[in-house]
C-alpha positions as CSV (number, residue, x, y, z in Angstrom):
1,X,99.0,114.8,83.0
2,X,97.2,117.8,84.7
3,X,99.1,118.3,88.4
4,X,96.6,117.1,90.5
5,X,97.0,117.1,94.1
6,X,95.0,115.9,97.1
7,X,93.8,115.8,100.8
8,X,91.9,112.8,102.3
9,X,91.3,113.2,105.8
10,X,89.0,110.3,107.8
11,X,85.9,111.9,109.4
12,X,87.4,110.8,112.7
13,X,87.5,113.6,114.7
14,X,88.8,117.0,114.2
15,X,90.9,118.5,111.8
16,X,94.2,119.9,113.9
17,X,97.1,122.0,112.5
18,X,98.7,119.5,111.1
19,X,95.6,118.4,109.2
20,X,95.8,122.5,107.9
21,X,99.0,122.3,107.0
22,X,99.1,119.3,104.7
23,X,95.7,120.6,103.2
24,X,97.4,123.9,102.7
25,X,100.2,122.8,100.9
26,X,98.6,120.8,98.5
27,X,96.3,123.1,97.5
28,X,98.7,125.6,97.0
29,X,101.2,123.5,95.0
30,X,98.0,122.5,92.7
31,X,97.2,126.7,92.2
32,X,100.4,127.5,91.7
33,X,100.7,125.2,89.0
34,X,97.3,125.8,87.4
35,X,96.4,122.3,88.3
36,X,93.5,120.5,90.7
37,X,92.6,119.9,94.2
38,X,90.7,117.6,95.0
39,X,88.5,116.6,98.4
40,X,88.9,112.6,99.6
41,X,86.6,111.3,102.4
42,X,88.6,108.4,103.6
43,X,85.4,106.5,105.4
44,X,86.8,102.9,105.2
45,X,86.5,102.6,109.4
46,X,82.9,102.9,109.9
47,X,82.8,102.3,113.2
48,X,84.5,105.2,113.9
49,X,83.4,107.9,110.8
50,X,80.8,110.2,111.9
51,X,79.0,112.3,109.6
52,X,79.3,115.1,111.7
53,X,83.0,115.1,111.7
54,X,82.8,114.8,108.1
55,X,80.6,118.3,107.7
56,X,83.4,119.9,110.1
57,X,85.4,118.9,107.8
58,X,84.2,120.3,104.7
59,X,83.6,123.7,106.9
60,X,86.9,124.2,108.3
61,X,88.4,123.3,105.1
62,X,86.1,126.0,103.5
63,X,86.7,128.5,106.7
64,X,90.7,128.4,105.2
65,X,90.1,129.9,102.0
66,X,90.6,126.2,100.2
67,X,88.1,125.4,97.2
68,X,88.1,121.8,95.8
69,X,86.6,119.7,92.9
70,X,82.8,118.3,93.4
71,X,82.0,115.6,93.2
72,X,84.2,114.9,96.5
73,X,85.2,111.0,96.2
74,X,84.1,108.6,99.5
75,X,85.8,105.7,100.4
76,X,82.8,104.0,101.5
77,X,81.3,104.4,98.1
78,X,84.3,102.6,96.7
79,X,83.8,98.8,98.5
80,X,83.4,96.5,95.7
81,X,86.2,98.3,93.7
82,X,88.2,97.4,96.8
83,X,86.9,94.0,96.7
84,X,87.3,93.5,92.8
85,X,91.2,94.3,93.6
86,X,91.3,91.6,96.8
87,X,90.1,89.3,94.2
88,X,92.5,89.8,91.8
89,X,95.7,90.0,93.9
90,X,93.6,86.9,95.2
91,X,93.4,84.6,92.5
92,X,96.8,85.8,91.0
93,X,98.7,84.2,94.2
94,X,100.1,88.1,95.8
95,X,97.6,87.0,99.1
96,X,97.2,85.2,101.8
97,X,94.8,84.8,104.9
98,X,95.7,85.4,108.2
99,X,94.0,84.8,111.3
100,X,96.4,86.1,114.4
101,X,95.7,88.4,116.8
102,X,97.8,91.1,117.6
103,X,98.9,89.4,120.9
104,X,99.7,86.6,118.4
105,X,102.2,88.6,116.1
106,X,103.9,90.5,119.3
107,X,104.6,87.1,120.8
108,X,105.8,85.7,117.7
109,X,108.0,88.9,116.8
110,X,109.1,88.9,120.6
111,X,110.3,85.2,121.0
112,X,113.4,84.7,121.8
113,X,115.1,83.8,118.8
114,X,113.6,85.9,116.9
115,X,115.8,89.2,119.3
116,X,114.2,92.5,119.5
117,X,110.4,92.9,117.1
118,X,111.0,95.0,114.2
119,X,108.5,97.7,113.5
120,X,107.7,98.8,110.3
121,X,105.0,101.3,108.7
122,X,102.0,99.2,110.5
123,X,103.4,98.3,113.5
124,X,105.6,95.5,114.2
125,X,106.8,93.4,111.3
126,X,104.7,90.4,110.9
127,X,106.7,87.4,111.8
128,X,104.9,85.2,108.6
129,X,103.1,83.2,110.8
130,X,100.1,82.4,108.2
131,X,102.5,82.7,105.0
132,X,101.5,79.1,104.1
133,X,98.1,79.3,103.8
134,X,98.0,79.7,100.6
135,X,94.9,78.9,98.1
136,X,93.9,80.8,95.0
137,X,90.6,79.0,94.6
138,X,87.4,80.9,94.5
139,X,87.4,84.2,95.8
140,X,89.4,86.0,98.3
141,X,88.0,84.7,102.0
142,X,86.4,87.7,104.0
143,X,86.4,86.0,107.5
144,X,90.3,86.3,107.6
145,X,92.5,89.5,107.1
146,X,94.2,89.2,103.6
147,X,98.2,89.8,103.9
148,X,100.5,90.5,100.9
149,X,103.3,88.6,100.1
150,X,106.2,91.0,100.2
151,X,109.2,88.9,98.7
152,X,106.7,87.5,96.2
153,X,105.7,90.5,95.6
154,X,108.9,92.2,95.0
155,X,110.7,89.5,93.3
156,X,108.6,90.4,90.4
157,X,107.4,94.1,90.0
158,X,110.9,95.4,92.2
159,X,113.7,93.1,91.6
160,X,116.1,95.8,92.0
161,X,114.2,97.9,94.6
162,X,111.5,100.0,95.4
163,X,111.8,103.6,94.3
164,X,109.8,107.0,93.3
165,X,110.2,110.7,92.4
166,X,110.5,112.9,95.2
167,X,109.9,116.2,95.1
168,X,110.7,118.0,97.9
169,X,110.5,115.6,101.4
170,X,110.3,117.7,104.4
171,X,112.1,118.8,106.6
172,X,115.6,118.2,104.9
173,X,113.9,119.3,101.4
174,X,115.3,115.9,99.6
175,X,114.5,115.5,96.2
176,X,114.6,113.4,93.0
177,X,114.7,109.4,92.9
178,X,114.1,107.4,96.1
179,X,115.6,104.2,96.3
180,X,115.1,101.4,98.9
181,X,116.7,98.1,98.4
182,X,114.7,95.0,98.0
183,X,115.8,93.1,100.9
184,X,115.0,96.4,103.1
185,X,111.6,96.5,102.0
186,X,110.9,92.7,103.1
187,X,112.6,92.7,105.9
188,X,111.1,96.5,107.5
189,X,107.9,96.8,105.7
190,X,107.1,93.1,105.8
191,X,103.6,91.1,105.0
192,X,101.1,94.4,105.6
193,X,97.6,93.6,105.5
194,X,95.3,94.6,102.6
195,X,92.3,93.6,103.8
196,X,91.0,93.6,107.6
197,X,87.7,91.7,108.6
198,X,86.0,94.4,109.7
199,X,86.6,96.3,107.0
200,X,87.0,94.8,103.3
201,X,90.1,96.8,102.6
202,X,93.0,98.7,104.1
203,X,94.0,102.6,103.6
204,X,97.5,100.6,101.7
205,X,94.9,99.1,98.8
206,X,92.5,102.1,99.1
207,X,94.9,105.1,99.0
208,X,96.6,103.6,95.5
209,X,92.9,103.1,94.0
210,X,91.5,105.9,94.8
211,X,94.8,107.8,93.6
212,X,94.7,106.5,90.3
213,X,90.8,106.5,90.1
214,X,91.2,110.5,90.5
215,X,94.4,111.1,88.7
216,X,96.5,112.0,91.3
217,X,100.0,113.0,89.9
218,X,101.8,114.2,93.1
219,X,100.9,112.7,96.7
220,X,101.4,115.1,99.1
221,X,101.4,114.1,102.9
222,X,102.8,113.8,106.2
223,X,106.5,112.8,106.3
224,X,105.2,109.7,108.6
225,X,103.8,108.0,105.4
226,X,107.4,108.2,103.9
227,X,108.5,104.4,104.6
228,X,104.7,103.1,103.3
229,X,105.1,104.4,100.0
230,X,107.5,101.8,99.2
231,X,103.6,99.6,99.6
232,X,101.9,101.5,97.4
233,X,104.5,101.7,94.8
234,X,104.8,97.9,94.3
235,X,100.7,97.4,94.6
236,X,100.5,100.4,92.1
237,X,103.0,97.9,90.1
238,X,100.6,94.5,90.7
239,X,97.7,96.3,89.5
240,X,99.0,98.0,86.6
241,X,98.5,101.7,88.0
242,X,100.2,104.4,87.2
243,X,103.2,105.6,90.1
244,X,102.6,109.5,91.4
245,X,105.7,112.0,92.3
246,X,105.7,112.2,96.3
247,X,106.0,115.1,98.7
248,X,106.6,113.9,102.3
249,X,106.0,117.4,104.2
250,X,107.3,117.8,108.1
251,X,104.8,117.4,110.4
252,X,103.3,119.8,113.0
253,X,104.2,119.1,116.4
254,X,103.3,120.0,119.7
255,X,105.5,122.3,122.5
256,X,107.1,118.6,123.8
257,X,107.8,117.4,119.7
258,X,105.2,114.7,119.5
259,X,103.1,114.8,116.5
260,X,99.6,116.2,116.5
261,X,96.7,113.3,116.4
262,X,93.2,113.4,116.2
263,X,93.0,113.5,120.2
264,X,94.9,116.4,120.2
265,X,92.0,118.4,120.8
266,X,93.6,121.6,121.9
267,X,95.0,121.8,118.5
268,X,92.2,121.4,116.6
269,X,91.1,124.6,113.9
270,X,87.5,124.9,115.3
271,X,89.0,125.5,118.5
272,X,91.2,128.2,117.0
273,X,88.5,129.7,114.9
274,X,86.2,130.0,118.8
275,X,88.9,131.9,119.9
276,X,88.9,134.4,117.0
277,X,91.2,133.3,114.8
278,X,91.8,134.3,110.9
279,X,93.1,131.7,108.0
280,X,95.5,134.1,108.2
281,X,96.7,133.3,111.6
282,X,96.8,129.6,111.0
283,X,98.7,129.7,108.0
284,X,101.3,131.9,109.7
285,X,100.9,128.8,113.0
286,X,101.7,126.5,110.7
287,X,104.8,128.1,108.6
288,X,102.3,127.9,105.5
């Protein structure tokens, strides 16, 4: 397989440091090894995508000296693949629906036998509240949000664990096979949704589609992602995809050592570029 690498931003906000970073490095992993990049528009939250943000993006990514594949792949282009998948993992009995609120989960995970919430890679661990609603007939509901069945789900793709080639996880530089117990990955991941009503899919189901769909062979993001690859390593086993290497890369943080966001405005690379900054100068910000 061709090395393929990409960078999928949402159209958000502005791109930031960290953003240039993590676009940096995988383009420069694909060049050095005479392989792809490749451009994703992750548009799945419509009510907050702008199309504006969305041409900054392509600019400031151009402004860097990056060049990408055409045609660049949209999320929001993708729906009914996303909804073909739903259906399958549907009918095949990996689903269920689930109607709480997020008041409903944090008093659920907070009562008092269940001690101190757990909180995984989306927030606290979902208690299992709706786990019994189970029904496989027709296809998946869209006026509930559609939760995986994580021991279900691992009992048969991950008996033994989760794991996944690593090649290079920032900042301690670990590499080679990742490992995380079964048992771990119910208990701290937990029941994560795939689907959410207001949006027909989740960046867990879209991320491992749209990977495959463009022949991604190494993943390389923002060491925050690290514990939610063990999700898209047993839904790239339920649907039969193929599993990429991983790099986790350190993130960019600000003077106090909180990680840049997209609010972070006084971060952001137009901001840098206003004040007369080269490519140059943000790669040498960044430690690229």
């Amino acid at each position: 397989m061709t090395f393929t690498t990409r960078f999928a931003p949402s159209p958000t906000g502005p791109l930031h440091l960290g953003h240039a970073y993590s676009a940096i490095l995988a383009h420069d992993m694909a060049r050095a090894a005479d392989g792809r990049f490749l451009l994703r528009i992750e548009d799945i939250d419509r009510q907050r995508a702008r199309p504006e943000w969305e041409t900054a993006i392509f600019d400031d990514l151009a402004w860097l000296g990056l060049r990408w594949e055409a045609p660049v792949m949209r999320q929001s282009d993708r729906l009914a693949v996303y909804r073909a998948a739903l259906d399958r993992l549907w009918t095949e009995g990996w689903l269920y629906a689930c109607t709480c609120t997020r008041r409903d989960i944090l008093e659920a995970a907070s009562a008092p036998q269940e001690g101190a919430p757990l909180t995984g890679p989306d927030g606290i661990v979902y208690p299992g509240t709706c786990r019994g609603r189970r029904d496989t007939g027709g296809p998946a509901p869209t006026d509930a949000a559609l939760r995986l069945d994580m021991a279900r789900a691992v009992a048969k793709v991950a008996p033994e664990g989760v794991s996944w080639h690593e090649t290079g996880a920032e900042p301690d530089g670990e590499t080679g096979t990742v490992h995380i117990p079964p048992q771990t990955v119910i208990d701290r991941v937990g029941d994560v949704v795939l689907s959410r009503r207001e949006m027909g899919t989740s960046y867990h189901l879209s991320v491992v589609l749209d990977d495959a769909a463009q022949d991604v062979s190494h993943v390389v993001r923002g060491r925050d992602l690290f514990e939610a690859t063990a999700i898209h390593v047993v839904l790239q086993s339920l649907l039969g995809l193929p599993t990429p290497s991983f790099h986790h890369h350190r993130l960019i943080r600000d003077d106090h050592g909180k990680r840049l966001a997209k609010r972070d405005d006084a971060r952001a690379i137009r901001l840098y570029r206003d004040e007369g900054a080269s490519p140059q100068d943000i790669r040498a910000m960044v430690g690229a």
